[in-house]
C-alpha positions in Angstrom: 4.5 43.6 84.3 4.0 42.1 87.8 5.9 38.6 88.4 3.4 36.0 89.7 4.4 35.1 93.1 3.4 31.3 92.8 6.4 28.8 92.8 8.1 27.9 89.7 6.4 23.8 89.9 3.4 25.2 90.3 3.2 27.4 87.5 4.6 25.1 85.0 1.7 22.8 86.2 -1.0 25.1 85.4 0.2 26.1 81.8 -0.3 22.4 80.9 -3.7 22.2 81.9 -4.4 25.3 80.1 -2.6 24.1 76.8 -4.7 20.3 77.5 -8.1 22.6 77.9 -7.5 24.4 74.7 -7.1 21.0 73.0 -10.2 19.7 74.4 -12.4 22.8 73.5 -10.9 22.6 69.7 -12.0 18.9 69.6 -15.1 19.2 71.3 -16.0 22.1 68.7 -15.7 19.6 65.9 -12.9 22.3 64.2 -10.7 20.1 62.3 -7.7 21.1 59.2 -9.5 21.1 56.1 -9.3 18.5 53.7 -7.1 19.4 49.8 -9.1 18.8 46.6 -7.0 17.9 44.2 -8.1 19.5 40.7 -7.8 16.2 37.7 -7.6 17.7 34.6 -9.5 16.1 32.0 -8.1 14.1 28.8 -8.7 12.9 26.1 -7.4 10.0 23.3 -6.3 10.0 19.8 -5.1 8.1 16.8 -4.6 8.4 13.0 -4.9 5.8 10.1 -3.3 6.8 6.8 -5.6 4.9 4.3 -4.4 7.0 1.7 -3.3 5.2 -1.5 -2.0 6.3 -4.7 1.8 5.9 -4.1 1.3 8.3 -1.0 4.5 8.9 0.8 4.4 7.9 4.5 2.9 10.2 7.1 4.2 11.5 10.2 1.7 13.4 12.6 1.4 16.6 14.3 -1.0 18.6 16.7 -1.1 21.6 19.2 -4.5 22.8 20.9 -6.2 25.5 18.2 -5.6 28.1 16.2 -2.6 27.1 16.5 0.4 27.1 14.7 1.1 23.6 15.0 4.7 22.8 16.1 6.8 20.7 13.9 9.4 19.5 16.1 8.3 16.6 17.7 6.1 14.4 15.7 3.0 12.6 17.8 3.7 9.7 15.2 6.3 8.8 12.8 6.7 7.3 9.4 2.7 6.3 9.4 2.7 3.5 6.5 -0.5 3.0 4.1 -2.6 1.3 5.8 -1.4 1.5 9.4 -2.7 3.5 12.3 -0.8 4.9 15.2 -0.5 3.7 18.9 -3.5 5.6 20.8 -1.9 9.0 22.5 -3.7 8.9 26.0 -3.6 12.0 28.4 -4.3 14.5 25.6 -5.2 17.8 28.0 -8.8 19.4 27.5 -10.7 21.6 28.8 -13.7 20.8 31.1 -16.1 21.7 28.3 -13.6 20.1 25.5 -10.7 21.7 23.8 -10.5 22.1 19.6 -7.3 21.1 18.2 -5.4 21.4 15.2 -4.0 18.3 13.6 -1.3 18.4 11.1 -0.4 15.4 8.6 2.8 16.0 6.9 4.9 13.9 4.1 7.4 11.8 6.4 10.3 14.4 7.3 8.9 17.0 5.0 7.5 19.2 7.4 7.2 22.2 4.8 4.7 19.7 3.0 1.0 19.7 4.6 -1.2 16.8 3.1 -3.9 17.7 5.6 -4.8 19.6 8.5 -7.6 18.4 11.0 -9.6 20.3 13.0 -11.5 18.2 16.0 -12.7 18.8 18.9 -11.2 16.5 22.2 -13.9 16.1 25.0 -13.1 14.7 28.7 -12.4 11.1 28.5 -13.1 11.0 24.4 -11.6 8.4 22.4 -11.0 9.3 18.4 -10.0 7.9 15.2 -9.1 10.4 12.3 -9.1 8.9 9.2 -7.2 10.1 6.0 -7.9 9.0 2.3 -7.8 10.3 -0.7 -10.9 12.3 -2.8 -12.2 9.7 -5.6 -12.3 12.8 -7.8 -9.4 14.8 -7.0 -7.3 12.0 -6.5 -4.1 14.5 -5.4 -6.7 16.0 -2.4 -6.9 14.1 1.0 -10.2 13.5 2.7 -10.5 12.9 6.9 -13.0 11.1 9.0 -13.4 11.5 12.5 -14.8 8.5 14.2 -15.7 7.8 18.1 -13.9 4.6 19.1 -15.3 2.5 22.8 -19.3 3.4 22.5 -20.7 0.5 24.2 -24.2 -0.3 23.0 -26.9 0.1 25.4 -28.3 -3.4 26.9 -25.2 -4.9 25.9 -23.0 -7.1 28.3 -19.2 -6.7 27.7 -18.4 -9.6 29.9 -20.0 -12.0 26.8 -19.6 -9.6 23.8 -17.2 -8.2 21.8 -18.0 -4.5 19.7 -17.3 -4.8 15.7 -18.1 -2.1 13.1 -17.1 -1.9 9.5 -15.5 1.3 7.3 -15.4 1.0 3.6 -12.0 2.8 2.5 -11.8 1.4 -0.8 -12.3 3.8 -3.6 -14.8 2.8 -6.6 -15.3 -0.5 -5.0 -19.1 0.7 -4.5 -21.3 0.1 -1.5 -19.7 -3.2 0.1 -21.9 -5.3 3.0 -19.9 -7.7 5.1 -21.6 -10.7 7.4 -20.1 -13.2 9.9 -19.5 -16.4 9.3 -21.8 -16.5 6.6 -22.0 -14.5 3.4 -25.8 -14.4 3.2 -27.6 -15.4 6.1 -24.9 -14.2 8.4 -25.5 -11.3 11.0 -24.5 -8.3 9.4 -22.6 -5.2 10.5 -23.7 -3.8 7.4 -27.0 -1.7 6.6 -29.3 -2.8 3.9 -27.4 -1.5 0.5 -24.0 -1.8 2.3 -22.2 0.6 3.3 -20.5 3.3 0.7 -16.8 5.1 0.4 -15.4 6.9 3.5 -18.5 5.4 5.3 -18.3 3.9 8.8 -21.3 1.6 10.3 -21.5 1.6 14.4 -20.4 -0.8 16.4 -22.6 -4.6 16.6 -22.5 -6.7 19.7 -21.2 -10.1 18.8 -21.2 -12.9 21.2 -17.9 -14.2 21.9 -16.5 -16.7 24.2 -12.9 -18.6 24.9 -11.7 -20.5 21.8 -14.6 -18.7 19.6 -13.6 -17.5 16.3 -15.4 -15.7 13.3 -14.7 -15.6 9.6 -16.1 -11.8 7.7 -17.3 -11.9 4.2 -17.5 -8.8 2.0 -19.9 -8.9 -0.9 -20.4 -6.1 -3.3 -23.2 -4.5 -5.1 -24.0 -8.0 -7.2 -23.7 -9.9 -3.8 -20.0 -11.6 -5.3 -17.8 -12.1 -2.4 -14.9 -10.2 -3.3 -12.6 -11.1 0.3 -13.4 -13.1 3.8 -11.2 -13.0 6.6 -11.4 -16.0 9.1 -10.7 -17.8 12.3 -10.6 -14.3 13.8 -10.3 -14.3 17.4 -11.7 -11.3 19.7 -11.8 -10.3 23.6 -15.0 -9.6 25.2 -15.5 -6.1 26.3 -13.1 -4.8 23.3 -13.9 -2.9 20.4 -12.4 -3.5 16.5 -12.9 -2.1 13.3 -13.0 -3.8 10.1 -11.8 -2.3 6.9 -11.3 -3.1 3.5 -8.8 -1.1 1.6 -5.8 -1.5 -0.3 -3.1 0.8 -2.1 -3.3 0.2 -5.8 -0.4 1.9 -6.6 2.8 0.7 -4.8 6.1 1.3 -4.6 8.8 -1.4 -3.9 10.1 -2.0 -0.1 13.5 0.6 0.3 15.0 -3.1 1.8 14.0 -5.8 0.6 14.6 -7.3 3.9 11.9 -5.3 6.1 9.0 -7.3 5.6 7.4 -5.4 8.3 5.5 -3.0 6.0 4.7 -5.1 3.0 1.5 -6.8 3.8 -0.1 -3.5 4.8 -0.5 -2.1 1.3 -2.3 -5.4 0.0 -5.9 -5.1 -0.7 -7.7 -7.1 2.2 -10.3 -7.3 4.6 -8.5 -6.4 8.0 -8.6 -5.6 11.9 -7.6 -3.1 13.4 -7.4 -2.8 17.2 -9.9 0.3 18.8 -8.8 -1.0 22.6 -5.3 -0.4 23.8 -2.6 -0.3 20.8 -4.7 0.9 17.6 -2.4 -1.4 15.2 -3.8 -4.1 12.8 -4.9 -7.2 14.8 -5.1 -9.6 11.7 -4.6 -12.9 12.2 -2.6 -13.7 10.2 -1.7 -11.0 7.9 -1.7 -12.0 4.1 1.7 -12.6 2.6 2.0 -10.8 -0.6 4.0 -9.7 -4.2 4.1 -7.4 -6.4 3.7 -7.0 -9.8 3.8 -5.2 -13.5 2.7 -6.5 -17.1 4.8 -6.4 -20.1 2.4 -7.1 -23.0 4.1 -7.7 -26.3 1.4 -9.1 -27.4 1.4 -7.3 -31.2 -1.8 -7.9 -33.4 -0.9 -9.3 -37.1 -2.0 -6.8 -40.0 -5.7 -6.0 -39.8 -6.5 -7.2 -36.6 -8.4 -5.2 -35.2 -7.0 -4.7 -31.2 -5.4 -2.0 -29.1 -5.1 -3.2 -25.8 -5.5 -6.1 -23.5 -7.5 -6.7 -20.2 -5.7 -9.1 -17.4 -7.6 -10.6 -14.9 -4.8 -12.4 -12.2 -5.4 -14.6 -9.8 -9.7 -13.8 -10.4 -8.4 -10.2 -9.0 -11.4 -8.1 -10.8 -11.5 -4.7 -9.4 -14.3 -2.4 -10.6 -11.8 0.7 -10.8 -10.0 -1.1 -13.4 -13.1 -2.5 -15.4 -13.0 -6.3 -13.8 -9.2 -6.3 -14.6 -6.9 -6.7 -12.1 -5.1 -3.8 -13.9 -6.1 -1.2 -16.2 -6.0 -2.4 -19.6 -2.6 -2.3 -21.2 -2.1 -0.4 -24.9 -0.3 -3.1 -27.3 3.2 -3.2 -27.0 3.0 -1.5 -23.8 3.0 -2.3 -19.9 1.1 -1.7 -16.9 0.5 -2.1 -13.3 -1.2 -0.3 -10.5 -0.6 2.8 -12.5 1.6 3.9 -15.4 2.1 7.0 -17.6 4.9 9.0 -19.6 7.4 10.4 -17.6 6.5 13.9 -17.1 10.5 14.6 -17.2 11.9 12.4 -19.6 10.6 12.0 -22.8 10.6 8.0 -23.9 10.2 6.8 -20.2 7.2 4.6 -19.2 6.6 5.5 -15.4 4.7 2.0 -14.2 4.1 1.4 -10.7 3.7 -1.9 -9.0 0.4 -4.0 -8.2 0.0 -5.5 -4.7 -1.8 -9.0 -4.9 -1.9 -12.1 -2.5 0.1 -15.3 -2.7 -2.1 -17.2 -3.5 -2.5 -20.5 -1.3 0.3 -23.2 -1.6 2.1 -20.1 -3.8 1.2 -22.3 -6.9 0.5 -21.2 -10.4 -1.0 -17.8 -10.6 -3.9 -18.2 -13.1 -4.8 -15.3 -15.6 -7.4 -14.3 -18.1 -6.4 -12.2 -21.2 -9.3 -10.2 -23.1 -9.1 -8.6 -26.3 -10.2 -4.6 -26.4 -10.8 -2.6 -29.4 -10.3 0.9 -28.0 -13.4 0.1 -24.9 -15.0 -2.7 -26.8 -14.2 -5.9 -25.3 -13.5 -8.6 -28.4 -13.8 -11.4 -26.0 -11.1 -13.9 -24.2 -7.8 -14.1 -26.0 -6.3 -16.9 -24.0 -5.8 -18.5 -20.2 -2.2 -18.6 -19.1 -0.5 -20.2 -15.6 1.7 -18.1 -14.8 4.8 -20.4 -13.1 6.2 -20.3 -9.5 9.6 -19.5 -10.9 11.4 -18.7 -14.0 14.4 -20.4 -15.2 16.4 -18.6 -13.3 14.9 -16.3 -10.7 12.2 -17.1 -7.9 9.5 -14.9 -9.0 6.3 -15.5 -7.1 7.7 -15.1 -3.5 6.0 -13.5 -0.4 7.9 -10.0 -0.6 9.1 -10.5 -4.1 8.9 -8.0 -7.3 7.8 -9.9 -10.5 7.3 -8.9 -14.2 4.5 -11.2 -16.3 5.9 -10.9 -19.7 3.3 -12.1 -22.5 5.0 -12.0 -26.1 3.3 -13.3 -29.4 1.3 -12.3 -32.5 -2.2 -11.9 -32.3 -3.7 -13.5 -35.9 -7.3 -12.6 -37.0 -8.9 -15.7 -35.0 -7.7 -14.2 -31.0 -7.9 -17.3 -29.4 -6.3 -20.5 -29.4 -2.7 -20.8 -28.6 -1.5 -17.5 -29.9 -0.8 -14.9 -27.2 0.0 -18.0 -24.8 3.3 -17.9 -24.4 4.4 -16.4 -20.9 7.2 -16.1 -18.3 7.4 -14.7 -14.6 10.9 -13.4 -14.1 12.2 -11.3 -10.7 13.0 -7.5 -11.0 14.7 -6.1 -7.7 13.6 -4.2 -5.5 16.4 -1.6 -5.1 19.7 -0.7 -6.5 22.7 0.8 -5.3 21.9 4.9 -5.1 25.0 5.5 -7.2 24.3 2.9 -10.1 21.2 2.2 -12.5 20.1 -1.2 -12.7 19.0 -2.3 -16.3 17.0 -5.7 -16.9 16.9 -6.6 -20.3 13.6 -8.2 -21.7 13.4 -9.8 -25.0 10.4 -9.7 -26.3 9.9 -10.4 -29.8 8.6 -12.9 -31.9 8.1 -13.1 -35.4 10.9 -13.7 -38.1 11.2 -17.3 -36.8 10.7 -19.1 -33.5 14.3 -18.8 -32.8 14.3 -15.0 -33.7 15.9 -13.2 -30.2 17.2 -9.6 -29.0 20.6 -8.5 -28.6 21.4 -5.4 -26.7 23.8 -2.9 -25.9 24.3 0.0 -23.8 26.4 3.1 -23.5 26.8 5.4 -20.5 27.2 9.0 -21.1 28.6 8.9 -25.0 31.1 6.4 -23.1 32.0 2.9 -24.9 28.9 0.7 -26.1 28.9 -2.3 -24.1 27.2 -5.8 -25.8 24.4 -7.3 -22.7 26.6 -10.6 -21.5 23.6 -12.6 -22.5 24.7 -11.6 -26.1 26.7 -15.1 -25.8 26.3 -17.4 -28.2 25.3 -20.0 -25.6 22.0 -17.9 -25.6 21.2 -17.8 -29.4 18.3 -19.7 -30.4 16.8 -19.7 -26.7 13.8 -17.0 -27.3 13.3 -17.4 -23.6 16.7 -18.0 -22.6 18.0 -15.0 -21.7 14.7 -13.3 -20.7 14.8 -11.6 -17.4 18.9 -12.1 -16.4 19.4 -8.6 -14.2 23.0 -7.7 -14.3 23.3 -5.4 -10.9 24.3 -3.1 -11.1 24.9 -3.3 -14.4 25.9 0.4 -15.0 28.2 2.3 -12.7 28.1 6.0 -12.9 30.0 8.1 -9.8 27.5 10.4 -9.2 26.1 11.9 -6.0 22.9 9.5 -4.8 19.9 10.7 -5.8 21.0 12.7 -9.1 19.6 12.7 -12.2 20.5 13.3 -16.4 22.6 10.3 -16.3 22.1 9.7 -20.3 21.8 6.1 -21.4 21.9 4.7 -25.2 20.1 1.5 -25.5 21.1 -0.2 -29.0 19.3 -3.6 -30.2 18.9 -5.4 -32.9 16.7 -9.0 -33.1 19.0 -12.2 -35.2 17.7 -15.4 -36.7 18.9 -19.2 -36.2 22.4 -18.5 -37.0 22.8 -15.2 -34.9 24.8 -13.6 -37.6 23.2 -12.9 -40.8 19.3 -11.1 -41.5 19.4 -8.6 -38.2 16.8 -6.3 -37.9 18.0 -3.5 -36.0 15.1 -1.5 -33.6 15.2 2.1 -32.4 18.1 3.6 -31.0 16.4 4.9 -27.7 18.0 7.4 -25.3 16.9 8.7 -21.7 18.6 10.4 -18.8 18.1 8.0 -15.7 18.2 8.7 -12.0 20.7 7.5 -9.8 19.4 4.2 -7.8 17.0 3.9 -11.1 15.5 0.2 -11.8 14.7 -0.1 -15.7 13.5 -2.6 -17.7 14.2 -2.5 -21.2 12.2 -4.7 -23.6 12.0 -5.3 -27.3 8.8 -5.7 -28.6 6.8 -6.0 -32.1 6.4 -8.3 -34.9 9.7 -9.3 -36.9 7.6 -10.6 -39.8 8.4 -8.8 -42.7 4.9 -7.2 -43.7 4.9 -5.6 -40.0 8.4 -4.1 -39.3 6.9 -1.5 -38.7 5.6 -2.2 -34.9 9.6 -3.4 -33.6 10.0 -0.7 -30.7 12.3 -0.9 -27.4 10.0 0.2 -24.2 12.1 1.9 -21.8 9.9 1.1 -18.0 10.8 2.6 -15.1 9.7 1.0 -12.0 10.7 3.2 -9.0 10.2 6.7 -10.5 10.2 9.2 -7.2 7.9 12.0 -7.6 9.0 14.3 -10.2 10.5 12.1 -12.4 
């Protein structure tokens, strides 16, 4: 190449005006770098409510995009109570044209247990509820709903309105209608007929302001207000849902300390958040106790009656035939649920029912009614049952109780005969290597002093008296009722074993506690380490009905398979 004679200056000055030119040109032809677009890829949101009663274990949650398999190593939510619903999971990936899914819902840390799987469908920027409950048929099946949460009504302003919609999740309770502030003239969320099981009505536009509140009113087929919820506040522009459910069949807290859980399980009208966290909003949230019935109420000879009806508290649920509990067999006991143990022959199973304090935890008012086999023989007697017993505090927020009714029945059924009562505490857990016995006298009859006396042996070892045996105690029909010794039996064995067997002996005295003892059926059963039992005498000591003496052995914390 030939060197350009021009000097060196010169040169360098004409390379930048070449450089500067090309600049100019490139601006002047409008040719800039292009500009990055940024793909966003779409989401969606999700929660789950576990409204799934019948003693249901807790839930955890699980989900992968379809067909899956669904990973179990990471639950999306854990230890889902009855009654609760998860924080909303935001930033759920989908696909432009939505994504389906697969949502698992397990038994808490059982993950080889699948109560139900989900399939759904996500959309860009959906927001979703699923649902779970149990079949009223198949009670052991689960049932889902998917629900859109955040629709905003058309026309609506959410600057002076907040979004409310109602979902019935009460089994057998029928069609339910609920109205605000007023129980008929009200606006209602509610179609005509109300709205039936697993059913969900869409959002209404109420108008809502600073310091505005609301009360809700629920009314049944026969228009009976059955709950209300009030002085409710809400946020314009958010979204709830109302829902009236509650588990039937409970189980006591694992500690008796966490009161956390406990008023989720009550039956209630309640709010639960559709806006940010998804938990219940209710303001404030019942207090509640639990409860079983003993009845030793035993009919005198030729009275004709084989079970009685309890109403508590005016608690009458159509499931259990406008008892607050299913009818209860003479000499028997009851809750939520009870039934042989499928395990251990001479074991009453009875799970615990969930009910309200009721306000200024006074008295708890009940209704006995007479059945002969499903013929209702009309009221047998009213009863108050008392805040405490003599020695336990019974009706408590958080508290276990047992409503003991002991007496003869004569051939009239009313007046004071099946009246006499008593509330005493039962705990709520043991120690997992001991069995906790309470001992429930129950038995009236010989004379009005006639008592129980108990013992207990632990595997064939030494029979050892009840330390209420005390002569301090005889005479006292109600003195010694409901004392728990805890734990009362030892037994080293690993936590959570069973075949322990326990020999119940008992025998009923008169007013000198020595002379004229009856003795009652030896009964024997294998318990389960951390088992809570109550044992109670029951029958009629009079000598024409001997026959009905009988020891009921309850257990009230069964785990599945017991």
């Amino acid at each position: 190449m030939k060197r350009s004679n021009l000097p060196r200056f010169l040169a360098k000055d004409l390379f930048r005006v070449f450089i500067a030119g090309v600049a100019a040109s490139i601006i002047a032809s409008g040719c800039v770098s292009p500009t990055i677009q940024y793909q966003v890829t779409p989401t969606a949101t999700l929660r789950v409510m576990n409204f799934a009663p019948n003693c249901t274990s807790p839930m955890d949650v699980f989900w992968a995009p379809a067909p899956g398999p669904v990973p179990k190593k990471a639950a999306k939510a854990y230890n889902l109570q009855y009654g609760a619903a998860s924080v909303y999971t935001t930033s759920i990936p989908v696909a432009a044209i939505g994504t389906p899914y697969l949502v698992d819902i397990c038994p808490t840390r059982d993950t080889t247990k699948l109560d139900k799987e989900v399939p759904i469908t996500l959309m860009p920027s959906g927001k979703y509820s699923i649902v779970i409950t149990h079949d009223t048929v198949v009670t052991s099946n689960f049932l889902y709903t998917i629900l859109n949460d955040d629709i905003q009504q058309s026309g609506s302003d959410p600057t002076k309105q907040t979004y409310v919609r109602f979902m019935n999740l009460q089994a057998n309770a029928g069609s339910l209608s609920v109205r605000v502030n007023d129980p008929a003239a009200g606006d209602a969320i509610t179609p005509a007929g109300g709205t039936p099981f697993n059913n969900c009505t869409p959002y209404l536009a109420l108008k809502t302001a600073l310091d505005t509140s609301f009360a809700f009113f629920v009314t049944n087929s026969a228009n009976q207000i059955i709950a209300k919820l009030t002085y409710q506040t809400f946020v314009a522009g958010s979204y709830y849902t109302l829902v009236y459910a509650g588990d039937l069949c409970n189980t006591p807290l694992g500690n008796p300390a966490d009161t956390v859980n406990d008023a989720v399980d009550t039956l209630r009208l309640r709010v639960l958040d559709d806006n940010g966290n998804g938990a219940d909003q209710t303001n404030p949230v019942p207090t509640t106790y639990r409860y079983n019935i003993i009845n030793a109420l035993t009919p005198r000879p030729g009275v004709k009656l084989t079970s009685v009806g309890y109403t508590v508290n005016g608690a009458d649920f159509p499931e259990y035939n406008g008892f607050s509990v299913p009818a209860i067999p003479v000499d028997g006991e009851g809750g939520s649920g009870s039934s042989p143990s499928s395990v251990n022959s001479g074991v009453l199973n009875v799970t615990y029912q969930s009910a309200a304090i009721p306000p200024g935890v006074g008295p708890v008012p009940v209704v006995a009614a007479g059945l002969n086999g499903s013929v209702n023989t009309g009221q047998l007697f009213t009863a108050s049952m008392t805040e405490k017993s003599p020695f336990d505090t019974a009706i408590a927020p958080n508290h276990t109780v047992s409503f003991l009714f002991y007496d003869t029945i004569g051939a009239k059924l009313t007046g004071s005969e099946g009246s006499k009562v008593l509330a005493f505490s039962v705990p709520d857990s043991s120690d997992p290597n001991s069995v906790t016995l309470v001992f429930v006298p129950g038995v009236m009859g010989k004379s009005t002093t006639t008592a129980s006396l108990f013992s207990y042996s632990v595997n064939g070892g030494p029979v050892i008296p009840w330390k209420w045996n005390s002569s301090a105690t005889k005479g006292a029909q109600t003195g010694n009722i409901g004392h728990t010794a805890k734990p009362v039996v030892k037994a080293a064995v690993t936590p959570g074993a069973s075949g322990i067997p326990i020999t119940i002996t008992a025998s009923l005295y008169g007013t000198n506690g020595t002379t004229g003892a009856i003795p009652l059926p030896t009964k024997t059963f294998n318990a389960f380490a951390g088992g809570i039992y109550e044992i109670v005498s029951v029958g009629d000591a009079k000598s024409d009905n001997t026959s009905t003496l009988n020891v009921l052995v309850i257990c009230v914390n069964a785990p599945p398979g017991q």
